[in-house]
Backbone as a ProteinNet text record, in pm:
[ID]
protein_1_A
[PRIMARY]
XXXXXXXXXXXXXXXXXXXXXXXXXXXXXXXXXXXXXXXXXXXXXXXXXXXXXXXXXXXXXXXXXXXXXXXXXXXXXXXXXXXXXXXXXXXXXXXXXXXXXXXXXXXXXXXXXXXXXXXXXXXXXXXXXXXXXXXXXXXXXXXXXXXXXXXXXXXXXXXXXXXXXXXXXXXXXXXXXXXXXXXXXXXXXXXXXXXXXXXXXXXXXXXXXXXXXXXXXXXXXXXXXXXXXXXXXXXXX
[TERTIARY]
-18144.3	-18076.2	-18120.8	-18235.7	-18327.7	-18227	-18204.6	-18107.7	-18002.4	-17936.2	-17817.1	-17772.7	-17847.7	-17908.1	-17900.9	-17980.9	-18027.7	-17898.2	-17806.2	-17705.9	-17604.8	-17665.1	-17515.3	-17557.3	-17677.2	-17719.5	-17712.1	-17708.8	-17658.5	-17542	-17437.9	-17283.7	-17300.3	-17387	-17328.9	-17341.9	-17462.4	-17539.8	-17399.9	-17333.7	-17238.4	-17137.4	-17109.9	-16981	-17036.4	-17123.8	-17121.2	-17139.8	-17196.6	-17130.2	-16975	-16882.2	-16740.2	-16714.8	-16761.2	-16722.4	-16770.4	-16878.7	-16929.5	-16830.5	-16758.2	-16706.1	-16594.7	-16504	-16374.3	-16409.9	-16474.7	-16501	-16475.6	-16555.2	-16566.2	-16435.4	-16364.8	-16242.6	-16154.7	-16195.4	-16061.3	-16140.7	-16243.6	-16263.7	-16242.6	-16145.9	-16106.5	-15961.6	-15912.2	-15783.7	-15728.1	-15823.8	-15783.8	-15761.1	-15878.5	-15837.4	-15726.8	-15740.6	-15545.4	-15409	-15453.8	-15359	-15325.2	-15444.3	-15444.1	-15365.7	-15393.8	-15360.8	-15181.3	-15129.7	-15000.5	-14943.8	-15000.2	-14922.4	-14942.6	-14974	-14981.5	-14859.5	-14864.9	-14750.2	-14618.2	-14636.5	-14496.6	-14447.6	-14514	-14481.5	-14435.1	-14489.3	-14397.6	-14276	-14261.7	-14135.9	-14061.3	-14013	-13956.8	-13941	-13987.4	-13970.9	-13863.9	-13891.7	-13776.3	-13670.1	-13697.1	-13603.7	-13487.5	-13514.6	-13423.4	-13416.3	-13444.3	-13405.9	-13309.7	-13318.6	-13182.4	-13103.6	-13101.4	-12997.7	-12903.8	-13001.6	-12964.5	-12840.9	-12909.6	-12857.8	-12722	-12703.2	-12596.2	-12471.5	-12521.5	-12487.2	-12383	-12471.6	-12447.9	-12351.3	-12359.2	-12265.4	-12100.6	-12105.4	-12003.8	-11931.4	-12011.3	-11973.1	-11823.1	-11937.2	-11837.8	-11777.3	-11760.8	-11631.9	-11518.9	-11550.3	-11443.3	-11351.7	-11448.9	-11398.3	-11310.9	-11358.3	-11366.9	-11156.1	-11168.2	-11062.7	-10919.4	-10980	-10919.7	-10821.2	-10942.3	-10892.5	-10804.1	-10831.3	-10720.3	-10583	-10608.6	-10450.6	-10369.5	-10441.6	-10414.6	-10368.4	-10426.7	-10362.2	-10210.8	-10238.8	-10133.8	-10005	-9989.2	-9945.8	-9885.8	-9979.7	-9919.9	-9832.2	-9879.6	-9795.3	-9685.5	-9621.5	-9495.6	-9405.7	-9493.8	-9448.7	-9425.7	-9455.1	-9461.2	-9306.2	-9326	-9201	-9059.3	-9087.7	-8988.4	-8921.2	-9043.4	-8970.1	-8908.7	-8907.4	-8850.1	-8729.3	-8695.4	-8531.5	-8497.3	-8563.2	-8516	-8409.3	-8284.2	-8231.8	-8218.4	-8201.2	-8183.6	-8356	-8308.1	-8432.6	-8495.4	-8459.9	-8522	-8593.2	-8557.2	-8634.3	-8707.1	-8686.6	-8797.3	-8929.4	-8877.9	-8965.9	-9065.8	-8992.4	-9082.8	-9215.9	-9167.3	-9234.7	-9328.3	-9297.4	-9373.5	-9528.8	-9452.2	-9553.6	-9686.4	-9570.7	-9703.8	-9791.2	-9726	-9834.9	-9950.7	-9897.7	-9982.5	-10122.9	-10071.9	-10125	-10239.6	-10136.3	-10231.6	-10315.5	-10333.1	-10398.6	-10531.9	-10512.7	-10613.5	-10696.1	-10636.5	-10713.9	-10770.2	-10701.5	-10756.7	-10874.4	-10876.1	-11036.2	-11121	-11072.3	-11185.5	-11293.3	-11157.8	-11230.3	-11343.4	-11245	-11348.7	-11474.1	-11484.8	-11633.6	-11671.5	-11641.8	-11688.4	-11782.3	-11685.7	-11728.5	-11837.2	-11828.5	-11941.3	-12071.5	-12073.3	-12161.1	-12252.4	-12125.2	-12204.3	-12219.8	-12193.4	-12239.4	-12413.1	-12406.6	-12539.9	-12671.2	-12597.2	-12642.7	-12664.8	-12611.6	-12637.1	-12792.6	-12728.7	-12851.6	-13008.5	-12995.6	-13121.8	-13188.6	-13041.3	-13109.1	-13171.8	-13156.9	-13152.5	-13313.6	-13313	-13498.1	-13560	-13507.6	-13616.1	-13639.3	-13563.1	-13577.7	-13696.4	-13655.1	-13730.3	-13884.4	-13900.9	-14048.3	-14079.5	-14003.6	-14032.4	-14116.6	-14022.1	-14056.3	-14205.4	-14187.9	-14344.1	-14466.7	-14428.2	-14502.8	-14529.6	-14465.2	-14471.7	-14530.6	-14532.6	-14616.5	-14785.9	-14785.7	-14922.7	-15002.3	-14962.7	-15003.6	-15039.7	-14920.5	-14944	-15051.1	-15081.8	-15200.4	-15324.6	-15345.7	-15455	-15505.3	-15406.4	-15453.6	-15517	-15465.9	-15474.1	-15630.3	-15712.5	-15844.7	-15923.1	-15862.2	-15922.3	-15903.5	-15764	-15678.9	-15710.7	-15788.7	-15849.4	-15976.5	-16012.3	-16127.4	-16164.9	-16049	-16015.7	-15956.5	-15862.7	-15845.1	-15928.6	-16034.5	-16162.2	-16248.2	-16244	-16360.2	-16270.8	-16166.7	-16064.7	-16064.2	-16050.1	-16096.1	-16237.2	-16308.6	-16470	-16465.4	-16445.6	-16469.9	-16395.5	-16257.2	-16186.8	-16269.7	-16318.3	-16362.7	-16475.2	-16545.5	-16692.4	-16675.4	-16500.5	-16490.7	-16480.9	-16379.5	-16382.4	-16500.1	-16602	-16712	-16787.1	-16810.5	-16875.1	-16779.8	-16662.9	-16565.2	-16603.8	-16667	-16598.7	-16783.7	-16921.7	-16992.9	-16996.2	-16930.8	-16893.5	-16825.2	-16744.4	-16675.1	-16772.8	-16861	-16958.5	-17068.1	-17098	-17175.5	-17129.1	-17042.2	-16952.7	-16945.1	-17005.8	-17021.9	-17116.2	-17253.1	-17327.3	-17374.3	-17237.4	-17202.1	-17142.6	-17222.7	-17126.2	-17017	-16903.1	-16739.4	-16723.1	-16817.7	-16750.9	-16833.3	-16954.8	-17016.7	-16930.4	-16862.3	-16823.8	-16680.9	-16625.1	-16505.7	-16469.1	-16618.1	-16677.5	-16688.1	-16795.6	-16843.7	-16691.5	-16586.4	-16468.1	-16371.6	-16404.3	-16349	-16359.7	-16501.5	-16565.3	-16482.4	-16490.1	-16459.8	-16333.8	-16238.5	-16110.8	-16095.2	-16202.8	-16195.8	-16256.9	-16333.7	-16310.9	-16501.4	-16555.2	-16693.8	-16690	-16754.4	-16779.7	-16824.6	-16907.7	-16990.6	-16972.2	-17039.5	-17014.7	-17134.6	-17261	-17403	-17513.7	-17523.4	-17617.4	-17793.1	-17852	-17994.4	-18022.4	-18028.5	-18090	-18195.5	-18132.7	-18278.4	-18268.2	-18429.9	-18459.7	-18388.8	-18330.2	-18270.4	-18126.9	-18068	-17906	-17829.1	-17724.4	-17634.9	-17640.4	-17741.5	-17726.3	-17654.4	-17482.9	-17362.7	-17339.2	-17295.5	-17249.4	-17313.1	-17462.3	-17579.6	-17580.4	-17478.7	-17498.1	-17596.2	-17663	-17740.3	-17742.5	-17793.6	-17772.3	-17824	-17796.4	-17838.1	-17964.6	-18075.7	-18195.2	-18195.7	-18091.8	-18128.4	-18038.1	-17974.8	-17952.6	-18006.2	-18086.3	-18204.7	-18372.2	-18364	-18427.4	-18364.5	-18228.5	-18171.8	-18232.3	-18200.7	-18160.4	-18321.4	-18445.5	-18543.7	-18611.4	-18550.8	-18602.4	-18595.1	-18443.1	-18435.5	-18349.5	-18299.9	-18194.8	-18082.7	-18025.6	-17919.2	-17838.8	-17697.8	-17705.6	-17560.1	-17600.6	-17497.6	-17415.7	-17284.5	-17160.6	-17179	-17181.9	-17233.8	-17076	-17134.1	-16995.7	-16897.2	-16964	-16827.9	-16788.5	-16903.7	-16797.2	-16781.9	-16829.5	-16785.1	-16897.1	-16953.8	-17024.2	-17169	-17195.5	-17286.3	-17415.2	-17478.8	-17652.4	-17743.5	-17834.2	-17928.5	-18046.3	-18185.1	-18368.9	-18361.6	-18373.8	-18463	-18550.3	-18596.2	-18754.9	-18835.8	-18943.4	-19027.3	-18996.8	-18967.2	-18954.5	-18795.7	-18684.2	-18589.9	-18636.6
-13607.8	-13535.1	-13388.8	-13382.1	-13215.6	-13128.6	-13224	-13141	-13094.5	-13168.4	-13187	-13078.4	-13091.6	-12937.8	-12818.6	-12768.8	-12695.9	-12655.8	-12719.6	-12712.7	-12584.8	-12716.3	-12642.1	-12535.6	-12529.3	-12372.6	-12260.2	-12273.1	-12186.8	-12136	-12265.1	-12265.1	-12168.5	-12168	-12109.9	-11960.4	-11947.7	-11777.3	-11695.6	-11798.7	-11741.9	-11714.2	-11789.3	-11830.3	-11693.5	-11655.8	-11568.8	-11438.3	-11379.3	-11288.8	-11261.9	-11362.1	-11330.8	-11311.9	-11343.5	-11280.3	-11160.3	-11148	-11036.3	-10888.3	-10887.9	-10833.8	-10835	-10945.8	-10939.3	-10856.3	-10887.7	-10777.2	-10656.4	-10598.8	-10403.6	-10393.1	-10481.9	-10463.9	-10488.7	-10509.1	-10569.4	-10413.8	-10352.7	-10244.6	-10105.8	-10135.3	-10042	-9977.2	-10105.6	-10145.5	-10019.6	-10047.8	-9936.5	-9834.6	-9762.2	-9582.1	-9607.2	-9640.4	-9630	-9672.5	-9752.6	-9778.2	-9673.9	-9554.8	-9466.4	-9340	-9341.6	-9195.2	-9265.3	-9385	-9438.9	-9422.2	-9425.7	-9428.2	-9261	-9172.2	-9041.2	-9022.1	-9037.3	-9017.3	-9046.9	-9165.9	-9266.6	-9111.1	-9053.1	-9055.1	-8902.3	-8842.1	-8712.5	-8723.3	-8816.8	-8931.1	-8921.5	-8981.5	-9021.3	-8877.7	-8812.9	-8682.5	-8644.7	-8581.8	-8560.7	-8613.1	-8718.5	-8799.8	-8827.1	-8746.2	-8748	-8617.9	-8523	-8341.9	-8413.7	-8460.1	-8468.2	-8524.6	-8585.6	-8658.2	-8550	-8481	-8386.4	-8264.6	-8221.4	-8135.1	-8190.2	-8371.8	-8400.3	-8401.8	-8428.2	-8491.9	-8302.4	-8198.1	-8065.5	-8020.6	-8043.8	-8021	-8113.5	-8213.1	-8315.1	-8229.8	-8184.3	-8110.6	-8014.7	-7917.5	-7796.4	-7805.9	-7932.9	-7950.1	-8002	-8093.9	-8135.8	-7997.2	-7892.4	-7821.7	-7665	-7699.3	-7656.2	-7670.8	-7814.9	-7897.2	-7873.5	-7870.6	-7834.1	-7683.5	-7591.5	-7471.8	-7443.7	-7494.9	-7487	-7530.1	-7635.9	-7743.9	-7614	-7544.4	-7483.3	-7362.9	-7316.7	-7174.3	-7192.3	-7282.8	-7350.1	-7389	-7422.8	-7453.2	-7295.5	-7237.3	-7063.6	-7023.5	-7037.7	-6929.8	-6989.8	-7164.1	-7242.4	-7169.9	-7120.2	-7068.1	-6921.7	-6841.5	-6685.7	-6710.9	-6758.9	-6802.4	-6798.3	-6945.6	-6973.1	-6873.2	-6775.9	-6628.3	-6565.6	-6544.3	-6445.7	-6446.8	-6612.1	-6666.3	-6692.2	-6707.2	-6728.2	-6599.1	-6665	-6533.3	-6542.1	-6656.5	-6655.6	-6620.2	-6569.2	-6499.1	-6609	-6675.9	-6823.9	-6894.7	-6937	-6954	-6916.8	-6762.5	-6693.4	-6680.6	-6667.6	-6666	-6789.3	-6908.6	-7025.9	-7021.8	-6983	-6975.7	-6839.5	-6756.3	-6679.9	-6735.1	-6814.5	-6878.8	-6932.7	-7058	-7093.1	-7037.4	-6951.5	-6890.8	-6842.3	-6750.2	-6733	-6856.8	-6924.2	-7085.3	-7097.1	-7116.3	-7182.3	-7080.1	-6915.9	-6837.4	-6871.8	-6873.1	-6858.5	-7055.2	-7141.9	-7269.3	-7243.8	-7172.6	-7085.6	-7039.3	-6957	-6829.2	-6932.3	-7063.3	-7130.4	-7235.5	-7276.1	-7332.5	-7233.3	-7169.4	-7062.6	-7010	-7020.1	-7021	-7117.3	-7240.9	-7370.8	-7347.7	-7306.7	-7333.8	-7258.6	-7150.1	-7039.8	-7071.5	-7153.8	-7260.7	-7340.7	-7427.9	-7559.5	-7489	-7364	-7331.8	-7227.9	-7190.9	-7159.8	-7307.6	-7403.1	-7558.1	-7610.9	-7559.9	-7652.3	-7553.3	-7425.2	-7311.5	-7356.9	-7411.8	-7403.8	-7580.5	-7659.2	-7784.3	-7763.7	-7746.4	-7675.8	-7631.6	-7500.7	-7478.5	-7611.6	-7677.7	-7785.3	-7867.3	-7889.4	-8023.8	-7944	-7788.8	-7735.4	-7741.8	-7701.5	-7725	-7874.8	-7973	-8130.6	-8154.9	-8090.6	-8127.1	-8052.4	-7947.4	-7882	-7944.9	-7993.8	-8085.6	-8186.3	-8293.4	-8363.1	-8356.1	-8259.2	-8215.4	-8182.2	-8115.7	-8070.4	-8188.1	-8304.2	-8429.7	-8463.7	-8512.8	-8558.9	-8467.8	-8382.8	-8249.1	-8293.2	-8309.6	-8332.1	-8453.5	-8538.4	-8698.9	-8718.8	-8675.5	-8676.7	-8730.1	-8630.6	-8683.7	-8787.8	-8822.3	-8937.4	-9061.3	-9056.9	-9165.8	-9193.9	-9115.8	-9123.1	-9192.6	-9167.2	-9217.9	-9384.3	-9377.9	-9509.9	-9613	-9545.5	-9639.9	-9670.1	-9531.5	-9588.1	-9704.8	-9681.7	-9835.2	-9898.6	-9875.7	-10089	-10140.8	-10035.3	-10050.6	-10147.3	-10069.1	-10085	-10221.1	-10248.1	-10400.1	-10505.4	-10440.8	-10578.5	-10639	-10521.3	-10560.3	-10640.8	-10605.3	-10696.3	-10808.6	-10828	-10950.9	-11081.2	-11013.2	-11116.1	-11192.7	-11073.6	-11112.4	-11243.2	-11196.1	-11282.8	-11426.6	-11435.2	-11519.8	-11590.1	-11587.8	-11670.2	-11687.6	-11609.5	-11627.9	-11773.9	-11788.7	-11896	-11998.1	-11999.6	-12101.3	-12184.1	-12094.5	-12127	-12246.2	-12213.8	-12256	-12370.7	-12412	-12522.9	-12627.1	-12612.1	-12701.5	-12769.1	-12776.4	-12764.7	-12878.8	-12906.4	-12989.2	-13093.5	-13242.7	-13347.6	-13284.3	-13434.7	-13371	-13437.7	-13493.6	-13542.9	-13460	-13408	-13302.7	-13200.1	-13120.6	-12993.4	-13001.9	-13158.4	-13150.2	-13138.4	-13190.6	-13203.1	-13020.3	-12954.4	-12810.8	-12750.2	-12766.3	-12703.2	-12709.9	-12851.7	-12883.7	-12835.8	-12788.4	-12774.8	-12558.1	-12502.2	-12398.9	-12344.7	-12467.6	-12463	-12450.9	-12491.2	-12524.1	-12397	-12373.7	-12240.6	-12148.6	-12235.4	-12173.3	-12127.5	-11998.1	-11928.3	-11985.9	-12033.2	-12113.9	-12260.4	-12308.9	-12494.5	-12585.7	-12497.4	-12557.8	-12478.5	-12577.8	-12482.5	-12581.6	-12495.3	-12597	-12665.5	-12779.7	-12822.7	-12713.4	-12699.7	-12639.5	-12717.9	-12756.3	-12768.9	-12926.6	-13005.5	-13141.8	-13052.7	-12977.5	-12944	-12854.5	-12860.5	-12824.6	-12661.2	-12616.7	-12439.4	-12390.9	-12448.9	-12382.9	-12365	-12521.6	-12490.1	-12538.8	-12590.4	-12602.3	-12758.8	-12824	-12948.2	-13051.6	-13108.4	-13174.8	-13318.1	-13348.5	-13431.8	-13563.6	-13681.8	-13813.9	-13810.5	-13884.2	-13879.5	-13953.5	-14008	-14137.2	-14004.4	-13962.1	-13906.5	-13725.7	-13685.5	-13595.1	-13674.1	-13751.3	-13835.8	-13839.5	-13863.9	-13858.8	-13734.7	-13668.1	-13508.8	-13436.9	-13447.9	-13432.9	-13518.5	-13640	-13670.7	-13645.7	-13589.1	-13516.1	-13618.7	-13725.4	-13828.7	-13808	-13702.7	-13727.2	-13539.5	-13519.4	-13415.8	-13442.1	-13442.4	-13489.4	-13406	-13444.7	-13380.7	-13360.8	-13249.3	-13192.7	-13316.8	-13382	-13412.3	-13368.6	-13244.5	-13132.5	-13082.9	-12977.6	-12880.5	-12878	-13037.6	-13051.6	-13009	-12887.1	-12837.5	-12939.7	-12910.3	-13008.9	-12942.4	-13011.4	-13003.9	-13046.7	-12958.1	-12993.3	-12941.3	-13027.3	-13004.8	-12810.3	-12773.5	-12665.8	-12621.7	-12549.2	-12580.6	-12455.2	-12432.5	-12363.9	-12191.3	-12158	-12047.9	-11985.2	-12122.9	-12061.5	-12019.9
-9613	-9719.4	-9726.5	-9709.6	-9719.1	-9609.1	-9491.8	-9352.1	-9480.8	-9486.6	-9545.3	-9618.4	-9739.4	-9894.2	-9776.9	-9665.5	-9587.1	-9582.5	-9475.1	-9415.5	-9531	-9627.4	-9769.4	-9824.7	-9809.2	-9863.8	-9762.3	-9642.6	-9538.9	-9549.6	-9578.8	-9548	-9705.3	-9785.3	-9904.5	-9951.9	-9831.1	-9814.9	-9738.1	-9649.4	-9539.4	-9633.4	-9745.6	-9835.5	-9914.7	-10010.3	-10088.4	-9994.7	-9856.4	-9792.1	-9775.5	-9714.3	-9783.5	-9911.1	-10037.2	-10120.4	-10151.3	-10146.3	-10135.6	-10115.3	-9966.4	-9867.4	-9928.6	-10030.4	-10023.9	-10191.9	-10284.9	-10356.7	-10345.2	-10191	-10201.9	-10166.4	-10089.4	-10093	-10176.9	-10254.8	-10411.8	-10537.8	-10498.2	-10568.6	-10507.8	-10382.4	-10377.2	-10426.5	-10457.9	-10485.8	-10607.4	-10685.6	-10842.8	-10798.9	-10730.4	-10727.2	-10593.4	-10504.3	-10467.1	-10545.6	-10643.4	-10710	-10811	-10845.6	-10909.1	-10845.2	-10731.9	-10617.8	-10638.3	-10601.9	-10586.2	-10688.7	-10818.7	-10944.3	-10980.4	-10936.9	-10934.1	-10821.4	-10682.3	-10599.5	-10686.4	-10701.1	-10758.1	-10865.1	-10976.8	-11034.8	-11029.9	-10907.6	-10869	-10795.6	-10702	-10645.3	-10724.6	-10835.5	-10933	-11014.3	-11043.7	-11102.8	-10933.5	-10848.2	-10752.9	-10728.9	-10769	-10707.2	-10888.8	-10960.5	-11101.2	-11050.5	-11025.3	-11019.6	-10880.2	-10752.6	-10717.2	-10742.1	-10853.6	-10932.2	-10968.4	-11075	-11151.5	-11026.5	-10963.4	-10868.1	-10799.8	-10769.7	-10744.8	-10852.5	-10953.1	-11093	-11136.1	-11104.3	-11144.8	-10984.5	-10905.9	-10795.3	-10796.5	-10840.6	-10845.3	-10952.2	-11112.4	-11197.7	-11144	-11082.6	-11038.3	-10943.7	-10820.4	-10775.6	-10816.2	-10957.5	-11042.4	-11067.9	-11119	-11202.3	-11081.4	-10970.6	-10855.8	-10822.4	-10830.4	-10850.7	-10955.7	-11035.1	-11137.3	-11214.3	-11170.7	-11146.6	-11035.5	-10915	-10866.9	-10818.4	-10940.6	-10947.9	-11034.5	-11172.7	-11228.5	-11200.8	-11098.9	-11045.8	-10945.8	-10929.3	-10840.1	-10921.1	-11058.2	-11143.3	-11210.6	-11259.6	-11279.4	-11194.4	-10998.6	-10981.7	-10961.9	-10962.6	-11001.5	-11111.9	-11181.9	-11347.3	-11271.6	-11222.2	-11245.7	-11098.5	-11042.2	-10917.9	-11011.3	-11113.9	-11216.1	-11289.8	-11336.6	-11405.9	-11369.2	-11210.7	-11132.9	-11107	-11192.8	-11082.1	-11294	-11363.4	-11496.6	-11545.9	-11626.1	-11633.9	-11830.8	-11844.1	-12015.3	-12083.8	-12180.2	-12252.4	-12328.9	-12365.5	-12439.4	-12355.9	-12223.1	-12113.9	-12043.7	-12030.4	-11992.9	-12092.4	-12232.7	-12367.1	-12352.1	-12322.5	-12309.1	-12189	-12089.8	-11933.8	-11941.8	-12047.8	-12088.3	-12175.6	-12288.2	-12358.4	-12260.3	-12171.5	-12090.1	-12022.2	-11980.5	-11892.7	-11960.4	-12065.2	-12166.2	-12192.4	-12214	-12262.9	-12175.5	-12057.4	-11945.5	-11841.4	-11922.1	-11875.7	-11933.6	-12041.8	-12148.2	-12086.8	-12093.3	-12021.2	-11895.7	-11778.9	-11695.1	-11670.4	-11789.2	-11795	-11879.5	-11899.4	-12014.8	-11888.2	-11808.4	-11746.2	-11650.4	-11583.6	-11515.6	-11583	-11694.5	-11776.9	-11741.8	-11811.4	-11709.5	-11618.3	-11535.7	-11357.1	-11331.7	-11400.9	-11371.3	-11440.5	-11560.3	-11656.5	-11517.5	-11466.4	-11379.6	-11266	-11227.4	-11164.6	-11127	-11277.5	-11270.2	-11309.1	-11359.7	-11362.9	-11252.1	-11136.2	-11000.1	-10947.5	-10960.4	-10910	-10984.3	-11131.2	-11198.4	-11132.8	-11121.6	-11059.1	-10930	-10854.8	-10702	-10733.9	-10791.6	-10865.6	-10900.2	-10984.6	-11023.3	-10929	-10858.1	-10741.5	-10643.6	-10628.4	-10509	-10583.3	-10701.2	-10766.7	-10756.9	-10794.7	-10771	-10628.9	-10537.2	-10385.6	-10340.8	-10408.9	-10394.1	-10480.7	-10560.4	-10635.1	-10579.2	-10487	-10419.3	-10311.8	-10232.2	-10082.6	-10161.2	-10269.9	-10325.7	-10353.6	-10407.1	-10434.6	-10351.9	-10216.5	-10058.1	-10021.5	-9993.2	-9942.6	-10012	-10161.9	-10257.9	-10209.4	-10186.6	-10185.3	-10027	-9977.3	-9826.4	-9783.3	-9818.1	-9796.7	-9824.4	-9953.4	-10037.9	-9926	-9941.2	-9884.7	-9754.2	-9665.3	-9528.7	-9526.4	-9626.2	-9677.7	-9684.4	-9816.6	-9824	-9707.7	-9674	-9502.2	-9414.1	-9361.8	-9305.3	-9365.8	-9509.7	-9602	-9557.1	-9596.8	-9565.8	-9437.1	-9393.3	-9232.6	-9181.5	-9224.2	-9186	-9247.1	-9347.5	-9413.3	-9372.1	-9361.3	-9298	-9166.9	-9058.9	-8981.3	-9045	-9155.6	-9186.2	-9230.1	-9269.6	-9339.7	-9181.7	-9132	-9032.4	-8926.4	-8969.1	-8906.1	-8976	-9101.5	-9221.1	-9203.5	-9200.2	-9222.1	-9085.4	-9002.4	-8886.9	-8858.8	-8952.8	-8955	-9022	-9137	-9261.1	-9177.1	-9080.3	-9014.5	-8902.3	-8826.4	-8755.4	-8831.6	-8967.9	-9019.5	-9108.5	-9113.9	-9160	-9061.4	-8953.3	-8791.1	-8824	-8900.4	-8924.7	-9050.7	-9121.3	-9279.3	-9236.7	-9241.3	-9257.9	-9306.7	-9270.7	-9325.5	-9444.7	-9441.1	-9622.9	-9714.1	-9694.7	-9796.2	-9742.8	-9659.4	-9628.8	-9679.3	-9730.4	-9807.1	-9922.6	-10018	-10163.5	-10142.6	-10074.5	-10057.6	-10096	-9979.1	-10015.8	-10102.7	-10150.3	-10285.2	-10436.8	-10411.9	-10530.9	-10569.7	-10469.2	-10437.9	-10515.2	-10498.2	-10515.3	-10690.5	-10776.3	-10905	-11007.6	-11053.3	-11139.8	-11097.3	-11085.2	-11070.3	-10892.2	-10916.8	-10815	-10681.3	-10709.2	-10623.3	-10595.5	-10469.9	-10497.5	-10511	-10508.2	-10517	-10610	-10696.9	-10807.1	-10805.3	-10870.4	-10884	-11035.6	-11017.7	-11173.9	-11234.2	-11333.8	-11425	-11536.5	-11574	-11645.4	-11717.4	-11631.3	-11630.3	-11689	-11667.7	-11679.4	-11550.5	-11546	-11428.8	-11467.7	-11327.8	-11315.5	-11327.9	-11332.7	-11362.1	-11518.6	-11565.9	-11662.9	-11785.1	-11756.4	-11808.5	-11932.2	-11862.1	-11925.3	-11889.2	-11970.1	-11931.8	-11846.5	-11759.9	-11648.2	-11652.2	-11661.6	-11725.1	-11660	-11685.2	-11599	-11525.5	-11470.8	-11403.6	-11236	-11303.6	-11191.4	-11159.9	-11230.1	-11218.8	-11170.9	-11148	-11061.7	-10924.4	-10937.3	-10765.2	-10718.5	-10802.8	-10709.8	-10727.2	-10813.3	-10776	-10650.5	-10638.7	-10522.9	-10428.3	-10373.3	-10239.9	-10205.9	-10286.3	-10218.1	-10213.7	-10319.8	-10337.5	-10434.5	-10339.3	-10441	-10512.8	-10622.3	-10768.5	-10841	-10837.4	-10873.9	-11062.3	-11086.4	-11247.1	-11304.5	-11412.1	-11495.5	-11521.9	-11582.6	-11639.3	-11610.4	-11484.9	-11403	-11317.9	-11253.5	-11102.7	-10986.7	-11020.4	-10904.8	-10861	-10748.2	-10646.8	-10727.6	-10780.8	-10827.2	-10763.5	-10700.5	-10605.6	-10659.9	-10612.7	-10684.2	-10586.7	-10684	-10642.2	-10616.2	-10465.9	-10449.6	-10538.7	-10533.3	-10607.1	-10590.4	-10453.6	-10423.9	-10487.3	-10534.6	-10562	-10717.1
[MASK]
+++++++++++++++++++++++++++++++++++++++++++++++++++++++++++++++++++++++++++++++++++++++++++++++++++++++++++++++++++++++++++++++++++++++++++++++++++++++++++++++++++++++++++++++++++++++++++++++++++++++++++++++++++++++++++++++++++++++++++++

């Protein structure tokens, strides 16, 4: 049984090096998630200024459109006058034009409106986009940074990980299935030491009949409550 404990406390030194490892890598996670939610959020600012800029271009080709259905429409009318000979009719074709001069020069304000609206979008998008490269430029280093750590660790994880697989050769298969079992359930770990006649985990106390097993070295005993493997601890732990 002493092999045995041995075995599982190896497999468990190997087991808390992967976590260890998958930690520095799960703390690196925030500040890129910080640099990303900074990108994201100049992205999204550009990416509404070319909205805006399409949104203000569509504008003034409507109106683009429009004006010149309208001029097209006048000179129908100024054609019409030329061949009009009664004065009541001409009076009328007079009116319109009139009319539709004056809608004319309104729209053409308009146009000249969305058109200084496309020019000021056009600015904002171009400040967006420079805003965007300044971020990309700022971040740049960090982010090199950070790829080298994720880098460097992934490589350390796979090492540790296949250190942990090596050493699982090592565990009967029915303790190395309890070991992996135990893993699966909420405590960190899958082997704790009695203290003091209660489970090192979750510190319930352990019948004596079976804190006798496990001081003897016969036997290592599944905690009641929280499951995890309780084993005698020697003096040095």
């Amino acid at each position: 049984m002493q092999s045995d404990l041995e075995s599982l406390l190896n497999l468990q030194a190997k087991h808390k090096a992967v976590m260890e490892v998958e930690a520095e890598l799960r703390s690196l996670e925030p500040e890129l998630g910080e640099l990303d939610a900074v990108l994201a959020e100049a992205e999204a600012e550009l990416a509404a200024r070319h909205t805006g800029v399409a949104d203000a271009d569509a504008r003034r080709r409507e109106l683009e459109g429009k004006i010149e259905s309208y001029r097209i429409m006048q000179e129908r009318r100024r054609q019409r006058l030329e061949w009009v000979k009664g004065a009541k009719e001409a009076s009328t074709l007079m009116a319109e034009l009139d009319l539709a001069r004056s809608v004319l020069a309104r729209e053409e304000g308009e146009w000249i409106r969305s058109a200084d609206k496309v020019q000021e979008s056009e600015r904002l998008a171009a400040e967006a986009e420079l805003k965007v490269q300044e971020v990309r430029v700022a971040q740049a280093p960090r982010r090199e940074e950070l790829a080298a750590a994720r880098e460097r660790l992934l490589e350390r994880l796979a090492e540790v990980r296949a250190t942990r697989a090596e050493a699982t050769k090592s565990v009967k298969r029915p303790l190395l299935d309890v070991f992996e079992r135990v893993l699966t359930g909420r405590a960190p770990l899958a082997l704790y030491p009695l203290q003091n006649g209660a489970c090192g985990h979750c510190f319930t106390t352990v019948p004596l009949h079976r804190q006798q097993k496990i001081r003897s070295g016969t036997s290592i005993e599944a905690c009641e409550a929280c499951g995890v493997m309780v084993y005698a601890a020697t003096a040095e732990e």
